[in-house]
N, C-alpha and C positions, 0 to 999 in steps of 0.2 A: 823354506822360502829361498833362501842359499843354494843349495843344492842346485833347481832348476833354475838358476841364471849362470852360476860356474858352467852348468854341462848347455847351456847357453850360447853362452861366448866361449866354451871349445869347439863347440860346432862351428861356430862361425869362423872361428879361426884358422880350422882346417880344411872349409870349403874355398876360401877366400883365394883367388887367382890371379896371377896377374899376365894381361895383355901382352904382346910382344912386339917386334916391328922389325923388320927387317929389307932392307933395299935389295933388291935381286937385282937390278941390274941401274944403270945413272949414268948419266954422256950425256954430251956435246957432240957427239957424232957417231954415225951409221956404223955397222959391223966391218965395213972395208976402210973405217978412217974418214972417210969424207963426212966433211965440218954439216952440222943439221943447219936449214936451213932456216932465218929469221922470217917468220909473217904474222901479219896484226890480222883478225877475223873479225866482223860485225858482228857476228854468231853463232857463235862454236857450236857443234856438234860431236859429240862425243860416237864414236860406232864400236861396238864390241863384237866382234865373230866369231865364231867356232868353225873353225875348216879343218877339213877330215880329207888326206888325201892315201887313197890306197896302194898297197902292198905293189912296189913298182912303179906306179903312176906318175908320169915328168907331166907339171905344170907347164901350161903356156907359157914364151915370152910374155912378160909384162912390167905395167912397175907401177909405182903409186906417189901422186903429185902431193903427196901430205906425208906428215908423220907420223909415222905409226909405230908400235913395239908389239912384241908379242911372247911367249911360254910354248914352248913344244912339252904338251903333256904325256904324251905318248909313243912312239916310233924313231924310227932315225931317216934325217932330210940331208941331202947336199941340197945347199943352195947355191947359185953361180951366175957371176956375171958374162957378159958378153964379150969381156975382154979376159975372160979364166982366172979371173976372181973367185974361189971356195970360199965357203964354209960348213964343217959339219958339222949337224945338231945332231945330240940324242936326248931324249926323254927327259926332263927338267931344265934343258937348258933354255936360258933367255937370249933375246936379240933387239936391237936399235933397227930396225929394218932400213933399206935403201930409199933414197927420196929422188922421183925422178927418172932414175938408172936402171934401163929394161936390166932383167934378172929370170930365170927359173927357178922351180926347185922339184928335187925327185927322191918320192919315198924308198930308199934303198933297202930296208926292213922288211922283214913276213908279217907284220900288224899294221893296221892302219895308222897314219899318221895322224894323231889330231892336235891344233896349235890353236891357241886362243891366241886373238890378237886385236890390240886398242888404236884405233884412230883416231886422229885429233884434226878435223877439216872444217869448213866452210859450211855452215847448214848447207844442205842440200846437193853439194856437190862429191863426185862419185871418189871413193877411194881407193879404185882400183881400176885402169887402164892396159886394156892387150895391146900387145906390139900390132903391127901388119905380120898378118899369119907366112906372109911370102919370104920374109926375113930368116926363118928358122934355118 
């Protein structure tokens, strides 16, 4: 009767795991510095993407009136403002993305570039706006 409760609770003991946690990334402001902005929502909306941009391919001007973060799982991006603000991603890097402030960005990589990325807006309103295409 012994026997199978010791080899029991060794099993148990050596299956037994424990969770982890870890911040990848935490700010108060965007990748170029600028302070994130304060707003109160009636109805948050949570949006999660997956975008996938290929081997070469420069994103539109645009930018995005909420805040968002996101994880480059894959490829390597310059991203850049309008006033020659850099930054370069490669494969696990995190980022506080811009609020507001047209930007691009361009897979400079032979793989696809793919970036998960969390938004946090307004039910129903969009979380991502193109510049006027005339601007470029």
């Amino acid at each position: 009767m012994l026997k199978p409760v010791l080899l029991g609770l060794m099993l148990a003991t050596t299956s037994v795991s424990a969770a982890t946690s870890k911040d990848l990334i935490k700010s108060t402001q965007s990748w170029n510095g600028d302070k994130l902005p304060a707003y109160a929502l009636t109805q948050p909306e949570v949006t999660i993407k997956e975008i996938v941009i290929a081997p070469g391919e420069k994103l539109p001007w645009h930018q995005h009136p909420v805040i968002n973060a996101g994880i480059l799982l894959s490829g390597e991006l310059v991203v850049q403002t309008r006033d020659g603000n850099k930054l370069h991603l490669k494969a696990g890097d995190t980022l506080i993305e811009l609020v507001n402030t047209s930007h691009t960005g361009t897979n400079i990589s032979s793989e696809p570039a793919k970036i998960v990325v969390f938004y946090l807006a307004e039910q129903g309103v969009g979380v991502t706006i193109l510049d006027d295409e005339h601007r470029d």
